[in-house]
N, C-alpha and C positions, 0 to 999 in steps of 0.2 A: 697865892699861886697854887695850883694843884694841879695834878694827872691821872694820867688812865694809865693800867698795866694790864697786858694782855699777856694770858698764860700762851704756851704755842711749843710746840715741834721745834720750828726753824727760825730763832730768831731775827736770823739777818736777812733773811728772804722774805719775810713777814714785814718788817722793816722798812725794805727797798719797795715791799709794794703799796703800803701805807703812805710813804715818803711823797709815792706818784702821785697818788690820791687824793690825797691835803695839800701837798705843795711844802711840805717837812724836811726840815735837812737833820743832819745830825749834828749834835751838839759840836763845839772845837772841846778840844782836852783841856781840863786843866792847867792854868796857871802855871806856868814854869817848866811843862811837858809839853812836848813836838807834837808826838802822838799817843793817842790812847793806848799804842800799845809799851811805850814808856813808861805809861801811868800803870799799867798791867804790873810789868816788871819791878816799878819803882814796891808798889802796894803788896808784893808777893805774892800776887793769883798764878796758883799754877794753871800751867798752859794748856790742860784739858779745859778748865772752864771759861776761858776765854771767847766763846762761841753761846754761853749760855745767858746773856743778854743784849739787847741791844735798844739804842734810846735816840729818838725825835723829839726835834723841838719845832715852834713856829718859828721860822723867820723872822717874823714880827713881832714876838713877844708877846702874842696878845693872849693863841689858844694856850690849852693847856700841853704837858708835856705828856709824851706817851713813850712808857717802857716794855720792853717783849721780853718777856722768860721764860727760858726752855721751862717745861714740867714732864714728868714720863707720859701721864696720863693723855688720850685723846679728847678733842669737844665728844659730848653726848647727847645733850639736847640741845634746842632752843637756846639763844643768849636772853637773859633778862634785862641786859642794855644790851643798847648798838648803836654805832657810827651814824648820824645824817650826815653824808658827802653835799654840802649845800653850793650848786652850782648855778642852780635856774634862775633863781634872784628872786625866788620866792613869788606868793599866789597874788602881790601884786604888778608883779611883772607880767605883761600880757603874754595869752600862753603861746602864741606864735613864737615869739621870743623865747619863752621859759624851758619850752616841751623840748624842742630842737638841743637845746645845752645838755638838758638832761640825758638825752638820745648819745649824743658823742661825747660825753663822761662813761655811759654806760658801754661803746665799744673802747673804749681805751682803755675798763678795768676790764672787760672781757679779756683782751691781748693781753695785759697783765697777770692773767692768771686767776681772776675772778668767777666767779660762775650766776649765771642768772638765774633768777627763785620766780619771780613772779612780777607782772605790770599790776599795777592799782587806777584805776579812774574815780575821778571826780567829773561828773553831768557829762556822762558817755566819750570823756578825754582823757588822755594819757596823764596822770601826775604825779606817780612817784616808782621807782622800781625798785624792789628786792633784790639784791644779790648774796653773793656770798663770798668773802675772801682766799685765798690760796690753801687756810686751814680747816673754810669752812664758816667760821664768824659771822653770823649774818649782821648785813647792814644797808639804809637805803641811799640813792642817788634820787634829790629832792631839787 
């Protein structure tokens, strides 16, 4: 098993938008705990950093797990990874079919909070878009 951790601002907001994105819940607590925030209190975290992470898992168990934590610092440049949100069913899915999914992935992370970078083509059609997440992050909708 393995994960992604993404540095960020706001972890929980960051979170709730990735959640949308992938299809991601948040993990249940602990074993023996109601809620995480039990698990807080049981563990001793004082209650200022109780906002300074937050963690998705797949539903399925399959992807990997993604944790967010606050940093002071802001993004600066370019990421040297990113996210494909794989929605189209890829370039063997015919593009009538594929383009269109991509299309209403791309306004539901808009309303989310997203922002749009740029379209890319392949033989003068639509196939993949750039955006960017609530922090900034750049990532594609494929």
């Amino acid at each position: 098993m393995w994960g992604l951790t993404v540095d960020c601002a706001r972890p929980g907001e960051l979170a709730t938008f990735w959640a949308l994105a992938l299809g991601y819940v948040e993990p249940p607590p602990p074993e023996g705990f109601a809620t995480w925030r039990e698990w807080l209190v049981a563990h001793d975290v004082p209650e200022q950093e109780w906002g300074d992470g937050a963690y998705l898992e797949d539903p399925a168990g399959v992807g990997p797990t993604l944790s967010f934590m606050r940093v002071p610092e802001s993004k600066v440049v370019k990421n040297r990874l990113h996210i494909d949100v794989k929605v189209g069913g890829g370039r063997r899915t015919p593009w009538e079919q594929r383009w269109p999914r991509v299309l209403e992935m791309v306004e539901r992370l808009t309303a989310a909070g997203a922002a749009f970078i740029e379209e890319h083509s392949m033989d003068g059609r639509g196939d993949h878009v750039v955006m960017a997440d609530p922090e900034g992050n750049e990532f594609c909708v494929v």
